[in-house]
N, C-alpha and C positions, 0 to 999 in steps of 0.2 A: 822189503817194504820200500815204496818211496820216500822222499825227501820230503819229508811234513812239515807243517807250519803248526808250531805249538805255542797255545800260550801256556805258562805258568803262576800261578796269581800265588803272589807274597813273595818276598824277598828276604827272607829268613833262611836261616840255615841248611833247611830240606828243600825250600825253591831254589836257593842259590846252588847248591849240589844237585838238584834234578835239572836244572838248566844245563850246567856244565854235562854232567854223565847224559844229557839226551843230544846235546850240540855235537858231545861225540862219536853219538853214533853215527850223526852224519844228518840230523833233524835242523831247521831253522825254530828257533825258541823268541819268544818274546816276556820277558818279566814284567808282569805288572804287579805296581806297588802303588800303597795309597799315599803313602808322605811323599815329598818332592823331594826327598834324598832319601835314598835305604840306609837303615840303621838298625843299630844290633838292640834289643829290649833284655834288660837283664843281668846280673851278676858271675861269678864263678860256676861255674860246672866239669865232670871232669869225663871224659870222652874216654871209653871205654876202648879196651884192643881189639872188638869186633868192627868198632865204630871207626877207629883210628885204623883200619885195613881198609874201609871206603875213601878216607881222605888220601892214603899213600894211592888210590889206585887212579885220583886226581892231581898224582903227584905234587899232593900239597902237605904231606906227613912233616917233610924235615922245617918247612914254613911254620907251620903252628904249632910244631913242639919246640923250635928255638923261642917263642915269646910264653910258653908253659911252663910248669914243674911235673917231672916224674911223683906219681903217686902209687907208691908199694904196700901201702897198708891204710884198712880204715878200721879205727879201732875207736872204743867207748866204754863210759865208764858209769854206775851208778853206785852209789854210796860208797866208792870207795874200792869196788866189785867190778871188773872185768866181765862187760856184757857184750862186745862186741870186738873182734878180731881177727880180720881177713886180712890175707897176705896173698900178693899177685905172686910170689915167689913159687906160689904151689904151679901157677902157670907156665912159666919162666917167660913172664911177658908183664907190661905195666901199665897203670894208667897213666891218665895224665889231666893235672889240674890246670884248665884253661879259661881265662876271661873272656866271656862270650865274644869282648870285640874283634881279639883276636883270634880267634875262627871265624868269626863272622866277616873281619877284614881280609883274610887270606882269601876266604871263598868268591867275596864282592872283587876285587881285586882278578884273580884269573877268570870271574866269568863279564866281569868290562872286558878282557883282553882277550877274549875267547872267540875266534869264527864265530858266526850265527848264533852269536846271543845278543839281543839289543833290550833296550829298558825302558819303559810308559811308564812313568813317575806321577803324584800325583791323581793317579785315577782309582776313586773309591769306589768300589764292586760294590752294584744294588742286587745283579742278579745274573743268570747264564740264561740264553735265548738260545733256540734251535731253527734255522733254518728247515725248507720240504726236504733235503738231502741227510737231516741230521746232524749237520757241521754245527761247532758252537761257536756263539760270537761272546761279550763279556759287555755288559750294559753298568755305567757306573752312574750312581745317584744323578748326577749331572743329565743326564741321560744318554751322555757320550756313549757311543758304540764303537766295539775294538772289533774284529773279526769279520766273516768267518775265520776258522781256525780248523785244521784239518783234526785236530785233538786239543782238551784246555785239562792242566792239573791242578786242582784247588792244594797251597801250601799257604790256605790264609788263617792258621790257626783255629781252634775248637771252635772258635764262633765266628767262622765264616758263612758267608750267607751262598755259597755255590752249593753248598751239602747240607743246605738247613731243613731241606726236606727227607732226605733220608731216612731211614728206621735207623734210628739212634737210643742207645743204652746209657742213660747219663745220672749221675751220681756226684753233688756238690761231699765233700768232706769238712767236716768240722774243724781243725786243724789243718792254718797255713805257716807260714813263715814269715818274721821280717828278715829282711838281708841287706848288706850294706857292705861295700869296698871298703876293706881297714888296708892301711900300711902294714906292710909285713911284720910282725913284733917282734921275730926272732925267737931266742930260746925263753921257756924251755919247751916252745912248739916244734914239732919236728916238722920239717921242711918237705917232708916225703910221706907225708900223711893226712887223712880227713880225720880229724879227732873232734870227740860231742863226749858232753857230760848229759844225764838224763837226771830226770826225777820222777819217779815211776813214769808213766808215759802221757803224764799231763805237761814236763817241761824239758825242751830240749833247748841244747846250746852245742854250736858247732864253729869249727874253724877249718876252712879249704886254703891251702898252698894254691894261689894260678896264676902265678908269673907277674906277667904283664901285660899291660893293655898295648894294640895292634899302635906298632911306630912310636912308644914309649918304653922310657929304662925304670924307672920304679915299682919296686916286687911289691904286690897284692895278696892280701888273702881276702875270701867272702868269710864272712861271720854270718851267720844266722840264728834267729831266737822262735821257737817256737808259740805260734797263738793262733788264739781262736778267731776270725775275721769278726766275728759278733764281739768280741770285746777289746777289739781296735780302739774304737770312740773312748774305753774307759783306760785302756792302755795309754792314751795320750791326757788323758786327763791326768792322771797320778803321777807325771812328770819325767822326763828325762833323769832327773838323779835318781830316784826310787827306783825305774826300773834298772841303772846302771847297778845298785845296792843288792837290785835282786839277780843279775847275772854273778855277783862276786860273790854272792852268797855259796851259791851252786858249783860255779869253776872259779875259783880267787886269781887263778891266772889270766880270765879274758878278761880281766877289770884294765890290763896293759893293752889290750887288743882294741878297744873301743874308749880308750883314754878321749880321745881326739874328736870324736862324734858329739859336734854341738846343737844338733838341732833333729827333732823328730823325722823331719823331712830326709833328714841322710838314710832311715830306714823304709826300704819299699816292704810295702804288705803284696806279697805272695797267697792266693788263693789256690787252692788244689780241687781237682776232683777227678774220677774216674768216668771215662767218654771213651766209646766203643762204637763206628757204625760198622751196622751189622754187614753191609755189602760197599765198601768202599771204591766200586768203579759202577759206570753204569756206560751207553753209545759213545765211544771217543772222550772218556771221562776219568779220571783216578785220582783220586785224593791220598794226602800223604802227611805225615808228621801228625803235629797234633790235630789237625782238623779233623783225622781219620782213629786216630786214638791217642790218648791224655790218662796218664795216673800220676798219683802222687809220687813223690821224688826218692821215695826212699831207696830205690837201688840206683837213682843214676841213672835213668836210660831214655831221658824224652830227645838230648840231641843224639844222643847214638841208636836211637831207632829209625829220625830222622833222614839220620846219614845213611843206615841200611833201605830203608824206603827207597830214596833217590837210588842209590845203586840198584836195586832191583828192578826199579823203572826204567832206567837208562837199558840194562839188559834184555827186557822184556821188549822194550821198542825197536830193540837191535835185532833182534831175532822172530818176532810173529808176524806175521801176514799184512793184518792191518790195525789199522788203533784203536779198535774196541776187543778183537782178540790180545792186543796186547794189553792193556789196560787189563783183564781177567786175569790175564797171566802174573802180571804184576801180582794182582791180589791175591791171586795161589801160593804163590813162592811166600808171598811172606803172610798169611793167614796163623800157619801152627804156631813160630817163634812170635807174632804179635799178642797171640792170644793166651799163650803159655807166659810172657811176662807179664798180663794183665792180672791173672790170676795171681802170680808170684806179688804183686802188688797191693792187690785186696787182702790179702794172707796177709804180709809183713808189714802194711801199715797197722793196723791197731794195738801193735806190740809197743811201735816206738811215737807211733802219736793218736793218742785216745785217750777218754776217761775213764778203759777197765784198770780194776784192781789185779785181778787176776792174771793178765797176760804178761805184765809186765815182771810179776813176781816168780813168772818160769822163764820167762826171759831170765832174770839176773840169778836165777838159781844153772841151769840148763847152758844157756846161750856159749859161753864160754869154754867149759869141759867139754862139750860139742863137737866145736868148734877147733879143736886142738887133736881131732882123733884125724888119722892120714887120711882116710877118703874122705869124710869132711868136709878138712878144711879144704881140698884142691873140689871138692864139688860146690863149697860156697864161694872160692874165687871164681871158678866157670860161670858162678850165678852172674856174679856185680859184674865179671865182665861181657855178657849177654853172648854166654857160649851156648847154654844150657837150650838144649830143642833144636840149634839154628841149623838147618841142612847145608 
């Protein structure tokens, strides 16, 4: 293929990695973003060994694991009962808990320094126009025009308006999250672990090891609490102490982890839902990350599918004819492993956030004795770390 002129809209994680992996194949890239400086949205997460195989192969592995913590186990607890116990050991490989900024910084960072990638800041996308040739241009509210564009990939999140027409499968979920940057509390958290206490699967509470923030020395964990986004307004009515009273009720330990949290506004409300389109490319077109599919969080996998997207894009442009066969190709290669964790998605969330009775009480009978038998546990590590289906 020749030397193309791509845009990429959003400047997140999976644009910042589909800029880099298509620059390398020898494409001129252009990012466009709506704020007037790119920046990272978001708290801890932890970048899976499928995910962290994309970043080493942008040779930015040893970068964003020096500002992470190794993560060898995610383990939970309810009443007291062992419900949840995964250990990367079964792989012999690990995760790793990182502050979105720093991934987010290593990526911005090599792709400013990167050949043939430049950056349109500032420009809010209203909509994608096509040329008699079918080139895309990028029209922002303003009614500024970017393009044409020999190919554009939308990385502008679930509610980007490039792919609002699409045949879309969408499903808001009852159960989101607040989260919030704690200082690291030390013991008796272990440093190399995601730990959550439940309460049947109406309440969760959790603590992530991730390092540090990008060109900062002070250790972080994300804390998050589970809720319902419809009773936010009443969650903040009932006050900051009440609801501290009702986290130390449940884990007495994270009562030290959120000592220091004086004001509602330290906790961001995290909304979730499950978002599928059904044909994620279309002439000179491919969408990626969450714009192209979103589920709830519960295995870990929204930047590390990301990260797999961008690499499959970067390959698929490196190797097909031209940019709408490659854009297809794209969505070939990763069609099974996207839709096999979707499912794995819908399955696992009403176990650990919902309002049955039922599921949670085979969870905490089951989940554990499970989980401890040899094939198993090395099949539930392959899960979390998004082995399972990937060719």
């Amino acid at each position: 293929m020749a030397r193309l002129e791509i845009a990429v809209a959003g400047a997140g994680i999976g644009g910042l990695a589909a800029a880099l992996f298509l620059a390398r194949a020898g494409h001129r890239v252009v990012v466009v973003e709506r704020f007037g400086s790119p920046r990272p949205v978001g708290s801890g997460l932890i970048v899976q060994p499928t995910g962290f195989s994309a970043l080493e192969a942008l040779g930015l592995g040893e970068a964003v694991a020096a500002h992470g913590r190794p993560i060898r186990r995610l383990f939970g607890e309810a009443s007291g009962r062992t419900v949840l116990d995964v250990r990367y050991r079964a792989l012999g490989r690990e995760g790793l808990g990182v502050h979105r900024s720093a991934l987010f910084g290593a990526l911005l960072d090599a792709a400013q320094r990167q050949d043939g990638v430049t950056f349109e800041t500032g420009f809010e996308i209203d909509r994608l126009e096509r040329g008699a040739d079918g080139r895309p241009s990028l029209v922002a509210k303003s009614g500024r025009v970017l393009g044409p564009f020999d190919a554009a990939i939308d990385a502008a999140g679930s509610r980007s308006p490039l792919s609002a027409g699409f045949s879309d499968r969408r499903r808001a979920l009852a159960y989101g999250a607040l989260w919030s940057d704690v200082a690291w509390p030390g013991a008796p958290f272990d440093e190399t672990a995601l730990e959550q206490r439940y309460e049947a699967a109406r309440r969760m509470v959790g603590l992530l090891p991730i390092g540090r923030r990008f060109g900062e020395d002070a250790p972080l964990a994300a804390f998050f609490w589970s809720l319902k986004p419809a009773a936010y307004g009443q969650w903040r009515a009932r006050g900051l102490e009440a609801w501290k009273d009702e986290v130390a009720t449940l884990w007495p330990a994270a009562a030290t982890a959120i000592a220091n949290i004086q004001h509602p506004d330290e906790l961001i409300l995290a909304t979730y839902g499950h978002h599928t389109l059904a044909r994620p490319f279309g002439e000179r077109f491919a969408v990626i990350g969450d714009a192209a599919h979103s589920t709830s969080p519960q295995l870990g996998q929204g930047a590390n599918m990301a990260l797999l997207d961008a690499e499959a894009l970067g390959r698929a442009f490196a190797e097909a004819r031209d940019p709408t066969e490659a854009a297809a190709a794209y969505a070939a290669a990763r069609r099974g492993h996207v839709r096999l964790y979707q499912a794995f998605s819908r399955l696992f969330t009403p176990v650990y956030q919902s309002d049955s009775r039922l599921l949670p009480l085979l969870r905490d009978r089951l989940a554990a004795p499970l989980s401890r038998l040899p094939v198993v546990d090395r099949l539930l590590a392959r899960l979390v770390a998004g082995e399972v289906g990937r060719g």
